[in-house]
C-alpha positions as CSV (number, residue, x, y, z in Angstrom):
1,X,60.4,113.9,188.6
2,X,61.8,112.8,192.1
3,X,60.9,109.7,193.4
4,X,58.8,110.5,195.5
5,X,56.7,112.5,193.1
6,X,56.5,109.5,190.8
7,X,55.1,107.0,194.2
8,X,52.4,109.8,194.4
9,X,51.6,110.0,190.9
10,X,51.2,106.4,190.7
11,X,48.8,106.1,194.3
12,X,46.6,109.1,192.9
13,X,46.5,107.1,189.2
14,X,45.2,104.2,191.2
15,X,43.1,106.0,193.7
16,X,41.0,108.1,190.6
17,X,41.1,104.1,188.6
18,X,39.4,102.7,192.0
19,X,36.7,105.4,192.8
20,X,35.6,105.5,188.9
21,X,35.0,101.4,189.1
22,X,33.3,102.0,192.4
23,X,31.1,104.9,191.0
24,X,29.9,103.0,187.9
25,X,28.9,99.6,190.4
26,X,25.5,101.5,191.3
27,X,21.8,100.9,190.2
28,X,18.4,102.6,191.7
29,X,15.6,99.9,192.6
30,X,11.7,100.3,192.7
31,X,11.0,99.0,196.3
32,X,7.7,98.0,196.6
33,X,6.9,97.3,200.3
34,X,8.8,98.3,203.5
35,X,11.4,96.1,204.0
36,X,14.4,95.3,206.5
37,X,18.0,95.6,205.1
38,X,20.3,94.0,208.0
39,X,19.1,95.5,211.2
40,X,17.0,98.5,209.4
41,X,13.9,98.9,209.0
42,X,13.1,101.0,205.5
43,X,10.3,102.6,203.9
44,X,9.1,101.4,200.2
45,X,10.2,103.6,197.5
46,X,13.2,104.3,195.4
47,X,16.6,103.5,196.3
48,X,20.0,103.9,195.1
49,X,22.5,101.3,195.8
50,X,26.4,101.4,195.7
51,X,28.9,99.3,196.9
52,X,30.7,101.9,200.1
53,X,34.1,99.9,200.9
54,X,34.6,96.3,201.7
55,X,32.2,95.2,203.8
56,X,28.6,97.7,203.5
57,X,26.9,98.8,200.7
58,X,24.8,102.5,200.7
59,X,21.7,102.6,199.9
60,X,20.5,105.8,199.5
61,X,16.5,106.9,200.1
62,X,16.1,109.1,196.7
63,X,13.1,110.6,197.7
64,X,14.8,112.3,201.4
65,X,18.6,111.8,200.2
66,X,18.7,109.9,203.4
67,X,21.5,107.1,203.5
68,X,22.0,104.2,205.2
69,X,24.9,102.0,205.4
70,X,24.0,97.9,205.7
71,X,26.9,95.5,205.9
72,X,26.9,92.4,203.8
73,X,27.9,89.4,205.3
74,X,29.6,87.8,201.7
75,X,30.2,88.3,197.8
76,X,28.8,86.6,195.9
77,X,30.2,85.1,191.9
78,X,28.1,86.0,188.8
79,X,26.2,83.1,187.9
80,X,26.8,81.6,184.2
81,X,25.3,83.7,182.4
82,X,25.7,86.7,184.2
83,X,22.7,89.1,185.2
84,X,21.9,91.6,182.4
85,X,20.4,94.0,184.7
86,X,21.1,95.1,188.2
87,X,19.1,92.8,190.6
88,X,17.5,92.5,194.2
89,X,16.6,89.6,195.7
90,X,14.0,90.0,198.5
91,X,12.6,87.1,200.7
92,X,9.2,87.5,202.1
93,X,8.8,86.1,205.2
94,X,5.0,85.2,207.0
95,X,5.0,86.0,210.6
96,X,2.7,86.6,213.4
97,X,2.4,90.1,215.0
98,X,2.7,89.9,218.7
99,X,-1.3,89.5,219.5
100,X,-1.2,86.1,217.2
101,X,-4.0,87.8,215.4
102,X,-2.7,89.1,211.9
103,X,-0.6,87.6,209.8
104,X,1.8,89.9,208.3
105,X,4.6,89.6,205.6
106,X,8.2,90.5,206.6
107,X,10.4,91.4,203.4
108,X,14.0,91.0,204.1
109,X,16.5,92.2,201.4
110,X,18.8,89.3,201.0
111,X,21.2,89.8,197.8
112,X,21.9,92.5,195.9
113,X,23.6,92.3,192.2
114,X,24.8,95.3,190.8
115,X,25.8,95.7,187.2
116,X,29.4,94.5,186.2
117,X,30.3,92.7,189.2
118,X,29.6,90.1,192.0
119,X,26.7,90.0,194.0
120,X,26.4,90.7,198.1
121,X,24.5,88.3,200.2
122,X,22.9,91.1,202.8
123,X,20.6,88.0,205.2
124,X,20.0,84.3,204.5
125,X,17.2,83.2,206.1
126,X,17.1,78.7,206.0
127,X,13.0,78.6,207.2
128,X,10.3,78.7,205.1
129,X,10.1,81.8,202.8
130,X,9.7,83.0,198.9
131,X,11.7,84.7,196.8
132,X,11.3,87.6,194.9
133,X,13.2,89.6,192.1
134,X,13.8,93.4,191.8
135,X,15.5,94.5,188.6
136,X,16.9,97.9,189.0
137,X,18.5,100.1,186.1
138,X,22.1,101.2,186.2
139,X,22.1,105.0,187.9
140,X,23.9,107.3,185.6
């Protein structure tokens, strides 16, 4: 084998090693109201959620097939111990629509964990607000 057929053996090797780890970091979610997901708004339902490069994360509508790409602004380390199943963590926010007349709940997806790795922090909201927890399964 030349040596240059060796160098592309070796980046393909790496390439197929990367793309199966990314594959397997997945889970599908039960969201239960709509909900904002960096500067989306998103219907309730079922979502499935990968890790896309770097810096975004798909999450993919199951029901339409629709995806949509939402950028996460760190990782996050496994806590000790680590999550058993894939997680969301959603904050739900109380606000005010513009009339001052109804008080409405905003729910802003704000980590996601996905099985095997570290998690992404997606917002981080520092006023008042409650915390709630998804677990997902792992998408086969």
């Amino acid at each position: 084998m030349t040596r240059w057929g060796g160098c592309l053996v070796a980046v393909a090797a790496v390439s197929l090693i990367a793309g199966a780890s990314q594959a397997h970091a997945q889970a599908i979610f039960k969201i239960p109201n709509p909900f904002q997901a960096g500067d989306l708004k998103l219907p309730k339902g079922e979502y499935r959620i990968a890790q896309k490069d770097e810096a975004r994360l798909t999450l993919r509508q199951e029901s339409t097939g629709r995806e949509f790409q939402v950028a996460f602004i760190k990782r996050l380390p496994q806590p000790n111990p680590p999550h058993e199943d894939p997680v969301l963590v959603i904050d739900a926010v109380g606000d005010f629509e513009p009339s001052y007349t109804e008080y409405v709940t905003d729910y802003v997806l704000a980590e996601v964990w996905l099985p095997g790795g570290d998690g992404f922090l997606i917002h981080e909201l520092k006023g008042a607000h409650q915390s709630q927890t998804i677990k997902g399964e792992k998408a086969k």
